[in-house]
C-alpha positions as CSV (number, residue, x, y, z in Angstrom):
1,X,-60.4,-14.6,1.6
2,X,-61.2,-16.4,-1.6
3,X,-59.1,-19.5,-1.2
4,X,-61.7,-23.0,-0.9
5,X,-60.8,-25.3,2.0
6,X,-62.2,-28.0,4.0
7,X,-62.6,-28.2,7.5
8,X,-63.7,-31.9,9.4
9,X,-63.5,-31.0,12.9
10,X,-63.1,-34.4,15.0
11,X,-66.3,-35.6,17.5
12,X,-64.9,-34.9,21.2
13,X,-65.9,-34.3,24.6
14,X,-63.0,-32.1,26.1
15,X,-63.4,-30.9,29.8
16,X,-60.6,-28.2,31.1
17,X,-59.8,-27.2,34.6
18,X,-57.9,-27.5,38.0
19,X,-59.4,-30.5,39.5
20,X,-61.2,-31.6,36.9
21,X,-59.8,-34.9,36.7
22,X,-62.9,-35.5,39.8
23,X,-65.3,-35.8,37.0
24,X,-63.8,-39.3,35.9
25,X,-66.5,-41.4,37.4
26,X,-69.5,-39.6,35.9
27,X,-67.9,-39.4,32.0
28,X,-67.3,-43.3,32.6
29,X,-70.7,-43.4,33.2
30,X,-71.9,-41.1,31.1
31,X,-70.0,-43.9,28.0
32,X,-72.0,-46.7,29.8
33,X,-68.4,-48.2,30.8
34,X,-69.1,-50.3,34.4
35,X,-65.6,-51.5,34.8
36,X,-62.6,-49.5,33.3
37,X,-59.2,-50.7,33.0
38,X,-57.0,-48.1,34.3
39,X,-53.7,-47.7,32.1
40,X,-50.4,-45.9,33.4
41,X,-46.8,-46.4,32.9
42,X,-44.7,-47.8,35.8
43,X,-43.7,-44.5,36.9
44,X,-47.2,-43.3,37.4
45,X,-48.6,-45.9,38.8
46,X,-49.6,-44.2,42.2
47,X,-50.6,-41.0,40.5
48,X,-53.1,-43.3,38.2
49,X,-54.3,-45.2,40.9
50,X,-55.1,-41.8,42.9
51,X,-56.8,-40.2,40.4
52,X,-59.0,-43.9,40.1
53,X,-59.6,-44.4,43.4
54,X,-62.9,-42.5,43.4
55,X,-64.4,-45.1,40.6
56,X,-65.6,-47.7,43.3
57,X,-67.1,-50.2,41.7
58,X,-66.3,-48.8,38.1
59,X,-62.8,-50.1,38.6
60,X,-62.3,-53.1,36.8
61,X,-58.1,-53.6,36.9
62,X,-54.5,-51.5,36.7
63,X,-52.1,-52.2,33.6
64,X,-49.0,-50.0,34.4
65,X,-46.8,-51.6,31.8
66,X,-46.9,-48.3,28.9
67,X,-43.8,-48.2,27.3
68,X,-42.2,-45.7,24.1
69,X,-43.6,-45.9,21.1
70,X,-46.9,-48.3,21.5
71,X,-44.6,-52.0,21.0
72,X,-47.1,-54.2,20.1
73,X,-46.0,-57.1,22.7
74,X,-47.3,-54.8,25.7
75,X,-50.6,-54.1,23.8
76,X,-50.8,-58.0,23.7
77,X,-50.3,-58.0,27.3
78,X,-52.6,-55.2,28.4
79,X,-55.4,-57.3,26.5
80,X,-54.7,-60.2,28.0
81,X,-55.2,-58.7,31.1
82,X,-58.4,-56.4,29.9
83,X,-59.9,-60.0,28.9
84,X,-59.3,-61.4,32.0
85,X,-60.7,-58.7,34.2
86,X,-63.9,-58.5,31.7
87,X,-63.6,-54.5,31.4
88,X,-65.5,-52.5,29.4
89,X,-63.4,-49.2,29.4
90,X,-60.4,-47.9,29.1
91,X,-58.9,-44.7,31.4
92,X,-55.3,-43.5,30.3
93,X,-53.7,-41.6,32.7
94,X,-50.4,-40.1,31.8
95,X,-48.1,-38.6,28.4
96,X,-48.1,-40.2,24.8
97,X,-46.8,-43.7,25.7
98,X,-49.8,-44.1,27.7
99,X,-52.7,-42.7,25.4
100,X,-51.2,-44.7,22.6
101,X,-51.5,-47.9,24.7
102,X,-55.3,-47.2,24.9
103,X,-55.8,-46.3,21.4
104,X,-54.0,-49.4,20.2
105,X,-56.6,-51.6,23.1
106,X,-59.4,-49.5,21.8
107,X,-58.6,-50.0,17.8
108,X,-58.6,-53.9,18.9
109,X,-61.7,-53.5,21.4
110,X,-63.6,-50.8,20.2
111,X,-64.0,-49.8,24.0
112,X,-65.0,-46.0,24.9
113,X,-61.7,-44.2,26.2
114,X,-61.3,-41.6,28.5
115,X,-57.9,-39.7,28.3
116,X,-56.5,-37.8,31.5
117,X,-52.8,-36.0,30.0
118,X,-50.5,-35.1,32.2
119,X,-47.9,-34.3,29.8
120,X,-48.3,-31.7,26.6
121,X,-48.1,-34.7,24.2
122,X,-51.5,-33.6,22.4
123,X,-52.1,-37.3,20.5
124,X,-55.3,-37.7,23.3
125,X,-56.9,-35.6,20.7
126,X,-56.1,-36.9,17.3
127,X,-57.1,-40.4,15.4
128,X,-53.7,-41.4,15.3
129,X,-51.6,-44.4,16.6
130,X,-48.2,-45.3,15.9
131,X,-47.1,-49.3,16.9
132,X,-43.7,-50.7,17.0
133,X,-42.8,-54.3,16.2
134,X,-39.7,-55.5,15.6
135,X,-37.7,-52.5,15.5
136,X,-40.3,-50.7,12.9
137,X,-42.8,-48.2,13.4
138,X,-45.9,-47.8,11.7
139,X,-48.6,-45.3,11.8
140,X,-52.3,-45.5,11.0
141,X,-55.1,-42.9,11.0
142,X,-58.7,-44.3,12.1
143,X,-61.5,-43.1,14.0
144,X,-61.4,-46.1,16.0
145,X,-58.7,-44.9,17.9
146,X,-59.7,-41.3,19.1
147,X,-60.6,-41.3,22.8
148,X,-64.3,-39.8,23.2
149,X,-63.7,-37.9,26.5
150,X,-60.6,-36.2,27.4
151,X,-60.2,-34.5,30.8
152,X,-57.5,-31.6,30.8
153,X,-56.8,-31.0,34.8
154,X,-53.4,-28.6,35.2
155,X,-53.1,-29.5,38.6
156,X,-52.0,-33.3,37.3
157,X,-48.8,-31.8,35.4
158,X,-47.8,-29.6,38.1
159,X,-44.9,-32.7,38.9
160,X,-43.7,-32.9,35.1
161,X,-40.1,-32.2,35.7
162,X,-39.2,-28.5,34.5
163,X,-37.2,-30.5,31.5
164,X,-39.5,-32.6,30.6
165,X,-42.0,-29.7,30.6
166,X,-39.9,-27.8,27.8
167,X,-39.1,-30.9,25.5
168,X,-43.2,-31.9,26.0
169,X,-44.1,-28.5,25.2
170,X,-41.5,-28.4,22.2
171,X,-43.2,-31.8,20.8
172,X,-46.6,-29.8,21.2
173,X,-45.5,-26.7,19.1
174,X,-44.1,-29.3,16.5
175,X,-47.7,-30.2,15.7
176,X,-48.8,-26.7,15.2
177,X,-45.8,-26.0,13.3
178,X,-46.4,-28.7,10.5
179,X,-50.0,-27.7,10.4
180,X,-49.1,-24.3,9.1
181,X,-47.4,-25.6,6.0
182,X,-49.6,-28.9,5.9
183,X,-51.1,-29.9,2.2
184,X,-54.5,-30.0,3.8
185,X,-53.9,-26.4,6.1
186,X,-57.0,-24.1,6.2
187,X,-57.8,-21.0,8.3
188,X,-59.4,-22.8,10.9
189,X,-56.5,-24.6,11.8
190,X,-54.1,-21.7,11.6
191,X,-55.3,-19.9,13.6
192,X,-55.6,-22.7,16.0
193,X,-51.7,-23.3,15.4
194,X,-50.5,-20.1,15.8
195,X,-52.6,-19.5,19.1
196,X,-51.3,-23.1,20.2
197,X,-47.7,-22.0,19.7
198,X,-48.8,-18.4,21.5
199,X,-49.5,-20.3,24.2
200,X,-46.9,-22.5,24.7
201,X,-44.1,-19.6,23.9
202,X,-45.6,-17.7,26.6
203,X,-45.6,-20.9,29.1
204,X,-43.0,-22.5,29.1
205,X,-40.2,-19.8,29.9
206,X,-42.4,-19.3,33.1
207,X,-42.8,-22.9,34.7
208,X,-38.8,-23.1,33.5
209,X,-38.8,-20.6,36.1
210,X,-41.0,-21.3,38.8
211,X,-42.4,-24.9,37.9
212,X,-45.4,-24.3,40.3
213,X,-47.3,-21.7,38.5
214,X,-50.4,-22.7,38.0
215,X,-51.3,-19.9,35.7
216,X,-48.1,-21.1,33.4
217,X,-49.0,-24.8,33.7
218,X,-53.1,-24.0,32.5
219,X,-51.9,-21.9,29.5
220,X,-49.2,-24.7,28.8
221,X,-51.9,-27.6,28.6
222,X,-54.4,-25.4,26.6
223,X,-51.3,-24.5,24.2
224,X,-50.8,-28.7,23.8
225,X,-54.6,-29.1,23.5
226,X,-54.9,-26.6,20.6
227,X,-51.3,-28.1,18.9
228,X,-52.6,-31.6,19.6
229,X,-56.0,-30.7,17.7
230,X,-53.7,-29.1,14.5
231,X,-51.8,-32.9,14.3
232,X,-55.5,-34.3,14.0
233,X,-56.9,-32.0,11.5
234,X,-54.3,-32.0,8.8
235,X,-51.6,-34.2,7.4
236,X,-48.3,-34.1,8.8
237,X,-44.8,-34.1,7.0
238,X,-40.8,-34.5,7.1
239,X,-40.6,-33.9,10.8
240,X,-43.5,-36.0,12.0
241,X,-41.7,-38.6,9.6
242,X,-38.0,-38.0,10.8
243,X,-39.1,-38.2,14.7
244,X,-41.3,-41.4,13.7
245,X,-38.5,-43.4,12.0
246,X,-35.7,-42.6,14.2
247,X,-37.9,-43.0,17.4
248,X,-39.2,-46.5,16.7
249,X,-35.8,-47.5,15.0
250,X,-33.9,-46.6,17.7
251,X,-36.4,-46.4,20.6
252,X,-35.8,-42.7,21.0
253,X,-37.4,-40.7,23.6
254,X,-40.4,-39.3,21.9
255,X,-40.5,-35.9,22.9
256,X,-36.8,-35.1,22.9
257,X,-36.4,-36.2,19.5
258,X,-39.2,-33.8,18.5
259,X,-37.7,-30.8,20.2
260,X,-34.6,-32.2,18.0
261,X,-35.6,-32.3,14.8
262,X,-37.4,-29.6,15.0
263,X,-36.0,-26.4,14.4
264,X,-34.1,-28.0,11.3
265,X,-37.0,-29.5,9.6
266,X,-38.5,-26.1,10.1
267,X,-35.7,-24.7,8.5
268,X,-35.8,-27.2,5.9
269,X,-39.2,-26.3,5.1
270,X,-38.9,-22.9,5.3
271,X,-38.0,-21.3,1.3
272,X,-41.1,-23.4,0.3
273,X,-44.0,-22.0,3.0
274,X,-42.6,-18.3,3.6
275,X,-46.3,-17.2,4.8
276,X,-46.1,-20.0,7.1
277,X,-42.8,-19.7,8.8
């Protein structure tokens, strides 16, 4: 191969296992973080505050409020409440609405993050935040923002409805898919993508099948950790822009939109990256 490229892999302290999600109290530690605010949306506020439970004294306060597409006016309210409690961490626990909750705290903060997925979102692992205010979305890349720890435990995505599973997934392979044909794309990150998608093609058909296999559910979040790693690496294009417009315009689910748009802006794209697609 004689084509010049360059490669910036991102700092990042990844663990990957059934019931690794234990570890939480020593990587808070580990950061120097003595009371962590624990961040969830409402409908996983018991799961968050199970997986927290063994921080003791580390637990500084629960903000369950994450909501679509980052809006600014719950950031405001989550750092009320992060003031208020005097933490010095942040623990996400949960999809994309939740990690980009903790990214927009951190970016305003600079507090260490650890990141717990239980969805196949993949943004736990890139420098990138999207915010919505006032019906617009807007997108920044900074280092700020990237959690330092994230903590991939299967077992935690084991009650990710077999729907949401696919359209999660679909948002995951999106990543990979744009990195392929992406301005910036180099080997490193092809091969990446294309075992991401691998991964996630193998998957998904099988916890759509039996939504209990654990073997499925590991390969499904090491597919979205590999995809999510692509969408940090390189520059993204028309579909991260189509799902990023229409979702903050009109408050669109996030991953169904991706699963969406797709297969047509991969069509789209298609006569001009032939090696790609």
């Amino acid at each position: 191969m004689n084509t010049p490229f360059t490669y910036a892999p991102l700092p990042a302290r990844v663990l990957f296992g059934a019931g690794r999600a234990a570890e939480l109290p020593a990587e808070l530690a580990a950061l120097g973080a003595r009371r962590a605010m624990v961040l969830s949306t409402p409908a996983q506020r018991e799961m968050a505050a199970g997986i927290a439970a063994p921080l003791g004294s580390a637990f500084g306060a629960a903000f369950s409020g994450a909501a679509m597409h980052t809006p600014v006016e719950v950031t405001e309210r989550a750092l009320d409440a992060l003031r208020e409690a005097g933490c010095d961490g942040l623990v996400a626990i949960g999809g994309g609405s939740t990690t980009g909750l903790a990214k927009a705290l951190a970016l305003r903060t600079g507090l260490p993050q650890v990141v717990i997925p239980t969805t196949y979102a993949g943004s736990e692992v890139t420098p990138i935040l999207g915010q919505t205010e006032g019906g617009m979305k807007s997108t920044l890349r900074s280092p700020k923002v990237l959690p330092q720890v994230v903590i991939y435990d299967p077992d935690l995505t084991l009650s990710l409805p077999p729907s949401l599973s696919a359209t999660s997934g679909l948002n995951a392979i999106a990543h990979a898919v744009e990195a392929l044909y992406a301005r910036d794309a180099n080997p490193v990150v092809s091969l990446m993508a294309e075992e991401g998608i691998r991964a996630l093609g193998a998957a998904l058909p099988a916890i759509l099948a039996s939504p209990s296999d654990r073997v499925a559910r590991e390969g499904a979040l090491y597919g979205a950790w590999l995809c999510g790693t692509c969408l940090g690496a390189v520059g993204m294009a028309l579909h991260h822009k189509l799902c990023h417009v229409l979702g903050g315009t009109f408050d669109l689910p996030h991953a169904e939109t991706h699963a969406v748009i797709l297969p047509h802006a991969a069509a789209y794209n298609a006569p001009a990256a032939p090696e790609a697609l």
